[in-house]
N, C-alpha and C positions, 0 to 999 in steps of 0.2 A: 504493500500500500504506500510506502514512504517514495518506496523508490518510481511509484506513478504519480506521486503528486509532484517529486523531483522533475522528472521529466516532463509532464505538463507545465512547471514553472521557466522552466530552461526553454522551453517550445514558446510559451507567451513571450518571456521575454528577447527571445531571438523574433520573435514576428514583430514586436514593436519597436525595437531596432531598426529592423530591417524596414518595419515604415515609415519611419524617421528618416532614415538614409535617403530614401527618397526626394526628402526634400533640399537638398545641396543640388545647387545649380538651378532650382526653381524660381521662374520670375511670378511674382504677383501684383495685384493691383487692389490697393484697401480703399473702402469710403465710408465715413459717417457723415452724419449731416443732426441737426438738433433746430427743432422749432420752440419759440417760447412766445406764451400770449399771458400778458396782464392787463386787466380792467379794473377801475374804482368808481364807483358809484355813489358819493358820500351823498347824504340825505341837506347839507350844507352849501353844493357847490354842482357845479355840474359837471358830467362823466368825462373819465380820462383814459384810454390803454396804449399800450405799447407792445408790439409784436416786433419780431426777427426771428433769425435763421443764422446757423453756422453748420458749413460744408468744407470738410477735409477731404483730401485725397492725395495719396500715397503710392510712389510705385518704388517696388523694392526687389532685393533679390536672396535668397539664403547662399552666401557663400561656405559656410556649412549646414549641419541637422539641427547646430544650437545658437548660431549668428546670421541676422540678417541684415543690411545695409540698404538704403535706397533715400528716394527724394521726395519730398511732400508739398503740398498748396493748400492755404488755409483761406479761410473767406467770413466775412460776417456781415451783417445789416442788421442795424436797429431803429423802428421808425413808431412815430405814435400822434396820439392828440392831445395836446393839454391847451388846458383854458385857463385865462389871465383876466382878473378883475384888476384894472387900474381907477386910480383913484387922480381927478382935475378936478378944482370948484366945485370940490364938495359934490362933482355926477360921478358915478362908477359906470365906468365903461369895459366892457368883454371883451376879451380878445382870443382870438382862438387861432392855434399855431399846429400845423400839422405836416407832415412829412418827414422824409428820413434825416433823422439825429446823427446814425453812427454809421461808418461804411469802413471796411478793412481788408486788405490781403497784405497777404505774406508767404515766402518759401523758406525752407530749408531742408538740411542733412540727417536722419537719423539711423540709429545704430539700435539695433532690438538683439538680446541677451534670452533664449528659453528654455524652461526646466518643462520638461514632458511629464506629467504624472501617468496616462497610458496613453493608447492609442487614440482616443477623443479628446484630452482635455488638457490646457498645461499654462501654465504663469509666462509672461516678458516683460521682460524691462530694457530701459536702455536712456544712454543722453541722446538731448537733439539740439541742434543752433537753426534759430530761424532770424529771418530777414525783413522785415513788415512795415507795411506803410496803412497808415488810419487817418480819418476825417471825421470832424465831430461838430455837432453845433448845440451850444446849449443856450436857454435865454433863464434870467432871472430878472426878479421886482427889484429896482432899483429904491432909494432911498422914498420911505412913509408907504410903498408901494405907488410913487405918483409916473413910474414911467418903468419900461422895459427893455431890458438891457441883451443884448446878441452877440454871443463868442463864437467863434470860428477856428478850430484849433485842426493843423496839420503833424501829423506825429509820424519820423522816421526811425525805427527801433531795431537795435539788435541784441539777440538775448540768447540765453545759451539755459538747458531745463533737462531736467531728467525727464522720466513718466513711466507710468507701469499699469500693467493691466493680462484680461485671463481670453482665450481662446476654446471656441470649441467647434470641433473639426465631423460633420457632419456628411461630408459626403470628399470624393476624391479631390472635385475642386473648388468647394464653398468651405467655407471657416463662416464663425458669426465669433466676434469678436467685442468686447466691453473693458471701457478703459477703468479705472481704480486709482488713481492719484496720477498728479503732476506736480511740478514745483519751476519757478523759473528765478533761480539763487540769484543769475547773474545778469543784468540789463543795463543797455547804454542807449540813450535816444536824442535828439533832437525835436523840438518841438517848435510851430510858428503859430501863434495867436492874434487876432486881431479882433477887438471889442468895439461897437458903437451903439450909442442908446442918444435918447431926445428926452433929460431933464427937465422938469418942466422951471422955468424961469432962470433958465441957464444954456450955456453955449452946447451944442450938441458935444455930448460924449465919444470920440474918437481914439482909438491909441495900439498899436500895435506893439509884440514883447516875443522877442525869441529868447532861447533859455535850453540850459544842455542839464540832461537827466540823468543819472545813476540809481542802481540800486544793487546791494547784497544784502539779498534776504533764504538764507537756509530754511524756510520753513515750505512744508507739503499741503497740498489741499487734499483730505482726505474724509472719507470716498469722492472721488466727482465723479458720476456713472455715465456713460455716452454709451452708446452700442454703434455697430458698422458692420459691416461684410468686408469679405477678399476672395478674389479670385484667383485662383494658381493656374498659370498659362500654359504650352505646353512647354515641356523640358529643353533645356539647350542645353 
């Protein structure tokens, strides 16, 4: 009996080997993407939401069973409606402000590291550097809330991150994939701003500010859960 559970372990684990092996020299191609919708309805003011979307995409290759390399594209938008009561002579006047807030892309390099638990399921990790350019507009009530003020901010950033997350392999060429933390320690950016607003009893607000960014911060966001697919092309 010992010596057929022997052999039946030695048999799994040579079969899962062997289908791991398979994957050296494998190109693939991953995507997730994440919708998000918020609304407010306070019973005080009138309705606000904001909706977007972020779309990765990844193509890579295992230069071995437990390392794989490749190049990524990231993307995002964020857009919504809010409404501004400003305050002149004592009238309150509404103002409602709508369309896209935040817009982004960016590339880079990563490096993914995996531990196979069997032959469906298994952990990666790995660092990555990306390259990103962002576009933002935000308004805020300027002073008593008697006027509304409009920023315009252009952001070029390069950052360097870890990330980690679990796999599960489903069929020869589908994986469904879910990420589990990120962290980006290290970042340097450039950023241009340009604010104008119409004070009321005063010269228009104008003024532009560039300004260079850093950050070292070691700390992980955990869990962030995304999900995505990959497809594994055929062998070269």
């Amino acid at each position: 009996m010992k010596k057929i559970l022997l052999l039946t372990s030695m048999m799994l684990g040579c079969s899962i080997n062997y289908l791991f092996a398979q994957l050296e020299n494998k190109h693939f191609i991953s995507g997730t993407v994440g919708v998000n919708f918020t609304n407010s309805n306070p019973d005080v003011s009138k309705a606000t939401n904001n909706y977007g979307y972020n779309f990765d995409i990844a193509i890579g290759k295992f230069k071995t069973n437990t390392k794989a390399v490749g190049w990524q594209i990231n993307s995002f938008l964020g857009a919504g409606k809010t409404n501004y009561s400003i305050l002149s002579n004592n009238v309150v006047t509404d103002i409602k402000k709508n369309g896209i807030n935040d817009i982004g892309i960016g590339a880079g390099r990563f490096w993914q590291y995996y531990k196979h638990f069997n032959d469906k399921a298994g952990l990666f990790a790995g660092p990555q550097v990306n390259l990103s350019y962002s576009n933002s507009r935000k308004y805020e009530l300027g002073s008593d809330n008697t006027y509304l003020s409009e920023t315009k901010t252009n952001i070029i950033q390069l950052s360097a991150g870890l990330s980690a997350g679990v796999y599960y392999h489903f069929s020869e060429k589908w994986w469904m994939t879910a990420s589990l933390a990120f962290s980006n320690p290290v970042s340097v950016g450039y950023s241009f701003s340009s604010t104008s607003g119409s004070p009321a009893n005063s010269t228009d607000l104008s003024y532009k500010s560039n300004q260079l960014n850093y950050s070292l911060s070691p700390n992980f966001t955990f869990p962030s859960v995304g999900f995505g697919l990959r497809y594994f092309c055929t062998r070269q």
